[in-house]
C-alpha positions as CSV (number, residue, x, y, z in Angstrom):
1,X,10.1,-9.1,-11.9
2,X,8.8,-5.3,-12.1
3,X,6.2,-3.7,-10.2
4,X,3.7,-1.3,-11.9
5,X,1.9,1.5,-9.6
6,X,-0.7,3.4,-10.0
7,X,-0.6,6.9,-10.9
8,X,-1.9,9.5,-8.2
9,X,-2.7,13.2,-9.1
10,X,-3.1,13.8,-5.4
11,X,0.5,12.2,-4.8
12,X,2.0,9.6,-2.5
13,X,1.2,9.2,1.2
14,X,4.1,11.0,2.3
15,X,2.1,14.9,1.7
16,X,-0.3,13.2,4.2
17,X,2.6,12.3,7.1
18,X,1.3,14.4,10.2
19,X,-1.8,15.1,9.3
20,X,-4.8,12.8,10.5
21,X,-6.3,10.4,8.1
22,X,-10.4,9.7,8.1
23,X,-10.1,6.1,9.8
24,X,-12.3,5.2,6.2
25,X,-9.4,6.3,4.2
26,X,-6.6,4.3,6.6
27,X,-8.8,1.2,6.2
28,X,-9.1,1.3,2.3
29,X,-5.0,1.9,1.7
30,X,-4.6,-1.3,4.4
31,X,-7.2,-3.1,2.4
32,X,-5.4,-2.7,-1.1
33,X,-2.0,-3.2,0.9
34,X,-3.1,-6.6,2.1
35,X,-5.0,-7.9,-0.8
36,X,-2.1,-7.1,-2.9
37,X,0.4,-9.4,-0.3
38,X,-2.4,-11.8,-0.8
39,X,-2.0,-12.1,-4.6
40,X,2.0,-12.4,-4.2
41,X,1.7,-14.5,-2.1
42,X,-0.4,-16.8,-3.8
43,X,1.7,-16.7,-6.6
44,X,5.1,-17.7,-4.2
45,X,6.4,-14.1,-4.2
46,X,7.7,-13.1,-1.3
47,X,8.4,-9.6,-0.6
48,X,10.8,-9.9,2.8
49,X,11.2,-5.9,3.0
50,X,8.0,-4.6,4.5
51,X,8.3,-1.8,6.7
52,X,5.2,-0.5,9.0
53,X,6.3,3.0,8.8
């Protein structure tokens, strides 16, 4: 099992820690964060290490 990620000129989130986030932007990572838990799960992956910070 291997996970591919997308590559992001603007970085990972961790340039953004401490600065506020438009509440549009929070909602559209939590939206690709759950549908992507969706698809593992539907395929019986479980992913047992996820962290809310």
């Amino acid at each position: 099992l291997y996970i591919a990620m997308e590559y992001l000129e603007e970085g990972d989130l961790t340039k953004h820690i401490g600065t506020p986030l438009q509440q549009e932007i929070v909602q559209n990572i939590l939206k690709q964060i759950l549908e992507g838990l969706q698809v593992m799960h539907r395929h019986g992956i479980a992913h047992r290490d996820i962290k809310p910070a």
